[in-house]
C-alpha positions in Angstrom: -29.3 48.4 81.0 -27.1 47.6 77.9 -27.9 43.7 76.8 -25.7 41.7 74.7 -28.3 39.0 73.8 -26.6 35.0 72.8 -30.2 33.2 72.6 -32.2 31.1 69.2 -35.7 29.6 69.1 -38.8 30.9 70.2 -37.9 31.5 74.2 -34.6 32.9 73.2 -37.3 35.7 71.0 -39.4 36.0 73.9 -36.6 37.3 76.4 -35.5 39.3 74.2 -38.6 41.2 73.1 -39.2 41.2 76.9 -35.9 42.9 77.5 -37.1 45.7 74.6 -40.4 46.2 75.8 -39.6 47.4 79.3 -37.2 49.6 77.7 -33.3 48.1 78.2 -31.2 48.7 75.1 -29.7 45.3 73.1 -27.0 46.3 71.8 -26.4 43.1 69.6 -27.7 39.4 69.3 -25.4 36.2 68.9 -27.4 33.3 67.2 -25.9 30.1 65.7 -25.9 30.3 61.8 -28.4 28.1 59.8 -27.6 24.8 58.6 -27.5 24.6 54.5 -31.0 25.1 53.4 -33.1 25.7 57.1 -34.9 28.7 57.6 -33.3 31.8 59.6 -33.8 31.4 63.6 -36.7 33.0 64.6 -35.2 35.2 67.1 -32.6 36.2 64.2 -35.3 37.7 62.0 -37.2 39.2 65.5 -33.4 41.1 65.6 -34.0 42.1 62.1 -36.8 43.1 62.4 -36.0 45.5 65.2 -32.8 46.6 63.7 -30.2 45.3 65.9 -26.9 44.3 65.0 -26.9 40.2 64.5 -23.6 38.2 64.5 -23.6 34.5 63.2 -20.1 33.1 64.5 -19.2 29.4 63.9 -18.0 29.8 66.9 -18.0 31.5 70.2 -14.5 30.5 70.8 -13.5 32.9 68.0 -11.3 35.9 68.3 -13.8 37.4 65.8 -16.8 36.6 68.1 -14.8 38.0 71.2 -14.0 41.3 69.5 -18.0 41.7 69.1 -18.9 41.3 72.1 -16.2 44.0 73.2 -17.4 46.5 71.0 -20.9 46.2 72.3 -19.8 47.8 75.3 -22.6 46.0 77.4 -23.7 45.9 81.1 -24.4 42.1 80.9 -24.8 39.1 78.5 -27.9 37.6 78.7 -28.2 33.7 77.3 -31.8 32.4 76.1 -31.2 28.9 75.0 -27.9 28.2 73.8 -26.2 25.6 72.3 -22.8 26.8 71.1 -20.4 26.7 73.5 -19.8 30.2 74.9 -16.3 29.9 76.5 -15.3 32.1 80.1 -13.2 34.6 77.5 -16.3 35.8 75.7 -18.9 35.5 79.0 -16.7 37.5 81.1 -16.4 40.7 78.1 -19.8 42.0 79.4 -19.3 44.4 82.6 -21.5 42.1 84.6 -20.8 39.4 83.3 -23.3 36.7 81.4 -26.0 34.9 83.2 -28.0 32.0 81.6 -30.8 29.9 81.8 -31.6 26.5 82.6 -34.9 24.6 82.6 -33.9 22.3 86.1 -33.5 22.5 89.3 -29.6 22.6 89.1 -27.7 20.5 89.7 -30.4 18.0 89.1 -30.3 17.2 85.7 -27.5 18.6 83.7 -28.1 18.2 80.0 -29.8 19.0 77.0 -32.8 17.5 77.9 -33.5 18.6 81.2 -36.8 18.8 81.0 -37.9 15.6 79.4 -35.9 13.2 82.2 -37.5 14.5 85.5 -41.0 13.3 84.0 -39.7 10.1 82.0 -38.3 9.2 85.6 -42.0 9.8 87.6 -40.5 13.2 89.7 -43.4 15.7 90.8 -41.4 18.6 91.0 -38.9 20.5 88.4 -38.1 24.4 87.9 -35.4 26.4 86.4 -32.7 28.2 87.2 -30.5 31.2 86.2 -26.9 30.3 86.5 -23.4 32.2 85.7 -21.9 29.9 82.5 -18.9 28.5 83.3 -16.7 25.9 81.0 -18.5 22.7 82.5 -22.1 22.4 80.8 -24.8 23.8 83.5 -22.0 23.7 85.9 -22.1 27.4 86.9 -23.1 29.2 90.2 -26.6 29.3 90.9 -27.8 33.0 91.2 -31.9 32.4 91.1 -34.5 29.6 91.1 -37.7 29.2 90.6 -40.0 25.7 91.0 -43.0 24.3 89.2 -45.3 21.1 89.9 -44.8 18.5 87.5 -49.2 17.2 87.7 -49.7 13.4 87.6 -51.0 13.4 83.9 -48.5 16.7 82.6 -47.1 16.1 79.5 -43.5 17.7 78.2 -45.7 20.2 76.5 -47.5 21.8 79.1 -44.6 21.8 81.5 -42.5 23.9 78.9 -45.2 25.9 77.4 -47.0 26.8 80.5 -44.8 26.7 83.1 -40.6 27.1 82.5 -41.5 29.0 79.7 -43.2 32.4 81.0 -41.6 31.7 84.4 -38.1 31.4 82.7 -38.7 35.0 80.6 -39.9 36.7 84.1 -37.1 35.1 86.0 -34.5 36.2 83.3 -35.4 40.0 83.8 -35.5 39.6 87.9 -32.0 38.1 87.9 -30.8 40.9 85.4 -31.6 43.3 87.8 -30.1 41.7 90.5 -26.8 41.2 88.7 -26.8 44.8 87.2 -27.5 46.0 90.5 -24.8 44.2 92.4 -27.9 42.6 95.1 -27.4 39.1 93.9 -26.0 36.4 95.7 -24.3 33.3 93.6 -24.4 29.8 95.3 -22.2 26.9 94.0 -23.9 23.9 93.1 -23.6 20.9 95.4 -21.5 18.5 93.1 -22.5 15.6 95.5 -26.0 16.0 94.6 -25.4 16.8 91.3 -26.8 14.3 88.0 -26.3 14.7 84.2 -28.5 13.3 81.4 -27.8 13.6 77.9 -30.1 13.8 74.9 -33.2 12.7 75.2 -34.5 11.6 71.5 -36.2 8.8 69.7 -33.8 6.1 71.5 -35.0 6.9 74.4 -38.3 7.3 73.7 -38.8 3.7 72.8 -41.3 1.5 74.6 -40.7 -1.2 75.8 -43.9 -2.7 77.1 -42.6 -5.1 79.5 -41.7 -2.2 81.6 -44.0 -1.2 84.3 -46.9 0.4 83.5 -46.1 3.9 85.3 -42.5 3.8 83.5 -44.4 3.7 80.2 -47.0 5.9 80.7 -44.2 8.9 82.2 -42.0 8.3 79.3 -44.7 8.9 76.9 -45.7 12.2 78.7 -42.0 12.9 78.7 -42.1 12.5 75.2 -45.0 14.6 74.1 -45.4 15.9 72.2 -41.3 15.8 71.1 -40.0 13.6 70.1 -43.0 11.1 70.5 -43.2 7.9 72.4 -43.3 5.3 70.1 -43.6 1.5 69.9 -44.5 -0.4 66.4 -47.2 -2.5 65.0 -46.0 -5.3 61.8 -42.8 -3.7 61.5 -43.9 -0.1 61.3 -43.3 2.5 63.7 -46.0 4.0 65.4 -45.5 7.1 68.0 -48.3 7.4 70.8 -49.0 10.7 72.3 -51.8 11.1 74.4 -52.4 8.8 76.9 -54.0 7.4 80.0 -52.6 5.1 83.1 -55.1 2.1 84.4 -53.2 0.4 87.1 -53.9 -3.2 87.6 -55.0 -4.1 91.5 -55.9 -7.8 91.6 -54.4 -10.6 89.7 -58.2 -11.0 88.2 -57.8 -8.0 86.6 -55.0 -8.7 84.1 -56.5 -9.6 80.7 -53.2 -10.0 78.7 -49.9 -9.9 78.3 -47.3 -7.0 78.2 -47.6 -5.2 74.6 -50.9 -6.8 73.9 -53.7 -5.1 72.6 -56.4 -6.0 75.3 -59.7 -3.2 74.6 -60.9 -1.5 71.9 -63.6 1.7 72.2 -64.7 5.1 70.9 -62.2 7.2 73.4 -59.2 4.8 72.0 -57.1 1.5 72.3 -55.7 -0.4 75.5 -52.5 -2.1 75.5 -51.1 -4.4 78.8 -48.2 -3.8 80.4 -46.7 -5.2 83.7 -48.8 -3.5 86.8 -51.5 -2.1 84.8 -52.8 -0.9 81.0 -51.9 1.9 79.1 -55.2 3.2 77.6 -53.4 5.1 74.3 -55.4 8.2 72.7 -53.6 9.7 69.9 -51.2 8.3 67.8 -49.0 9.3 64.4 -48.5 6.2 62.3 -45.4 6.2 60.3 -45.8 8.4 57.6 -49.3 9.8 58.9 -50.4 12.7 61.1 -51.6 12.2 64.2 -54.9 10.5 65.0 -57.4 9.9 67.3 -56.4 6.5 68.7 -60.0 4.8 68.2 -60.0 6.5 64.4 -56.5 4.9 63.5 -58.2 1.2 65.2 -61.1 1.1 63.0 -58.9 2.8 59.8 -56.4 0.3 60.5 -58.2 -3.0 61.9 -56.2 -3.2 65.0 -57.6 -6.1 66.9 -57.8 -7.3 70.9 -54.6 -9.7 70.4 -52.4 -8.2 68.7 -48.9 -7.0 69.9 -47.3 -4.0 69.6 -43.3 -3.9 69.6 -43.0 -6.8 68.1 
């Protein structure tokens, strides 16, 4: 098939070298332009590389932008993470039309940060889908899912990296094929069970330790390794990463209060929190790399007692 390719980032480079290396023809690649000083988009300089055609519109609203996408001549659009706007006169140019991907169970969790808010809120099951863009963000008929286990202790990381992203390359291919070959089947999206989020970033990933325990420790695996739970310590921010949930069973059993640092040992540093303690492993101290937790305690002289977040 003939590919016009909108995509950035690594996952948007992985589709489309997985597109190539079957054998389907791109016929040219849309990517956002850099901002003043940043390095060229990795899937930009993969097109290079290859020698496709690249355009870098403003924006995909253009007349410009639609008039390349018409003289590519292609079978269907194919979008690998986008964030400009691609409006319904340049997604409809392709003869197939454009399909896209999204890393939720649509319409659960509209957004840009689809993938961070099903773990921050304690779900055990997430998955993408591959949708037909409309003009409402992630709005589109659904046209092929595919689910994934969210694990008790999985952290943003390994549900991206090992799951949505390898499924969402394989599953961008299948529905391709379907769409070209006119077996697919397009299911509107239940509006009444529908939910959007928007960015989650370091405002959201602010602890607040007299949250429950659970709701801490899923917004730090929501957060992990980008963009970093974090809490402070004397003023100074310090982001927490890896991390492990103690819950608290008996009244007898509580040996602080929320925020406070209650254990100290070689595998790291405990902190209390309503319903149980948040036993923290690595953390990034502001303007430091990331640490063991039990190296930054002794480099530091964190002490049982003291608070974080205040």
């Amino acid at each position: 098939m003939r590919i016009a390719f909108i995509g950035q980032q690594d996952f948007g480079k992985a589709v489309l070298e997985a597109f190539l290396q079957r054998g389907d023809t791109v016929a040219g690649v849309f990517c956002a332009p850099e901002k003043p000083g940043a390095k060229p988009d990795v899937l930009k300089t993969a097109a290079e590389e290859k020698g496709l055609p690249v355009f870098q519109f403003p924006s995909l609203k253009s007349p410009e932008a639609e008039e390349a996408m018409r003289g590519l001549d292609a079978d269907i659009g194919i979008m690998a993470y986008v964030l400009q706007f691609a409006p319904q006169s340049f997604v409809t140019i392709p003869k197939h039309g454009t399909i896209q991907y999204h890393p939720s169970l649509l319409p659960r969790y509209r957004g840009p940060s689809s993938i961070n808010w099903p773990i921050a809120r304690g779900e055990q099951q997430t998955g993408l889908t591959i949708f037909r863009p409309t003009d409402g963000l992630d709005e589109g008929p659904v046209i092929l899912q595919k689910t994934c286990t969210i694990g008790p202790t999985a952290t943003l990381g390994e549900i991206y990296f090992d799951n949505l992203f390898p499924m969402g390359v394989d599953a961008m291919l299948e529905a391709a094929d379907l769409v070209v070959a006119g077996q697919h089947v397009e299911i509107d999206q239940d509006e009444d069970a529908a939910t959007y989020e928007g960015w989650f970033r370091a405002a959201e990933a602010e602890i607040r330790w007299s949250a429950h325990a659970e709701q801490i420790y899923n917004l730090i695996r929501a957060a992990n390794p980008a963009p970093g739970a974090w809490t402070t310590r004397d003023g100074q921010k310090l982001q927490i990463f890896d991390s492990c949930l103690h819950p608290v069973r008996r009244l007898g059993d509580v040996k602080g209060k929320p925020g406070e640092v209650i254990a100290i040992d070689d595998d790291g540093f405990s902190v209390c929190a309503q319903g149980g303690r948040i036993e923290i492993q690595k953390v990034k101290a502001e303007g430091g790399k990331k640490v063991s937790a039990a190296d930054y305690a002794r480099e530091t002289g964190l002490a049982v007692g003291q608070f974080l977040g205040r």
